[in-house]
C-alpha positions in Angstrom: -141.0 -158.3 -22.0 -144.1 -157.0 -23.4 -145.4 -159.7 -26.1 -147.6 -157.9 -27.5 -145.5 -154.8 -28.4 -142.6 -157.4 -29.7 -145.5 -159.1 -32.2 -147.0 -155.3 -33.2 -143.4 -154.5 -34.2 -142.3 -157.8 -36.1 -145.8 -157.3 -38.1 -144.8 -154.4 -39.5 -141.1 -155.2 -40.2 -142.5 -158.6 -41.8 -145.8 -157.0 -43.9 -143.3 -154.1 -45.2 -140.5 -156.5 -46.7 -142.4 -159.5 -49.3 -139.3 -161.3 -49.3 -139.8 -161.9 -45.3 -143.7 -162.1 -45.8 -142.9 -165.0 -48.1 -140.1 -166.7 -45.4 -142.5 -165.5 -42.4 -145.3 -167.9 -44.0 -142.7 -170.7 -44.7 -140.8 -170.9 -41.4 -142.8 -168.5 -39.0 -141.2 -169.6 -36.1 -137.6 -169.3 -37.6 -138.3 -166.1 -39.0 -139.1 -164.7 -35.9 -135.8 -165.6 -34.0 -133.9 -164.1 -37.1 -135.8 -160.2 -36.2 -135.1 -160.6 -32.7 -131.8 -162.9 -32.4 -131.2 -160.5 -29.1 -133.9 -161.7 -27.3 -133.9 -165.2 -25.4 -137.4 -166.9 -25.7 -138.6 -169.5 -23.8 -140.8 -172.0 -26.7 -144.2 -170.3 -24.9 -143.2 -167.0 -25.6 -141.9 -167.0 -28.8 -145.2 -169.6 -30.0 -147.6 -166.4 -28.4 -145.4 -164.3 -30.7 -145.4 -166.3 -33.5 -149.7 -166.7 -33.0 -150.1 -163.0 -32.7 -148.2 -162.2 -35.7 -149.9 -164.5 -38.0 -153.1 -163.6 -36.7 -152.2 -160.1 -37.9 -151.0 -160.7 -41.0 -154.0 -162.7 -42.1 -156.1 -159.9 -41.2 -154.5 -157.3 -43.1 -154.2 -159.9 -45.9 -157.9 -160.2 -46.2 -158.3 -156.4 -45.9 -156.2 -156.0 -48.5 -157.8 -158.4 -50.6 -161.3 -156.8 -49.7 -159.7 -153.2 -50.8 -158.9 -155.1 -54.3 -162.4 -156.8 -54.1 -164.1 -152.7 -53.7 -162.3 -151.9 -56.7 -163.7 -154.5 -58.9 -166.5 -152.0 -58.6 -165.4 -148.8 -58.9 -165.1 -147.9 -55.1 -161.9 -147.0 -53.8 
């Protein structure tokens, strides 16, 4: 299985929908068995999942934030 395709995938599914944004930063680990119920996951693989995802998400949380930050002065 390759981890890091799983986590790329999940990101998107998870920053495209708020309401599993908002269940993702709740319960990550749980949210993550929900998208991928198919999958068996030993506790290592699905915590490397979880980490990657999370560390993706906060990044293109802060970008967006920095995009909102450019527009305070007129830069788009």
């Amino acid at each position: 299985m390759d981890i890091k395709a799983t986590a790329e995938s999940l990101v998107k599914k998870i920053t495209d929908n708020s309401d599993l944004l908002a269940k993702f930063k709740a319960d990550p680990k749980e949210t993550v068995k929900g998208l991928i119920p198919d999958l068996k996951l030993d506790d290592g693989q699905l915590s490397n999942i979880v980490d990657l995802v999370k560390a993706k998400v906060n990044i293109d949380g802060v970008k967006s934030a920095l995009g909102s930050i450019g527009g305070l002065f007129g830069k788009k």
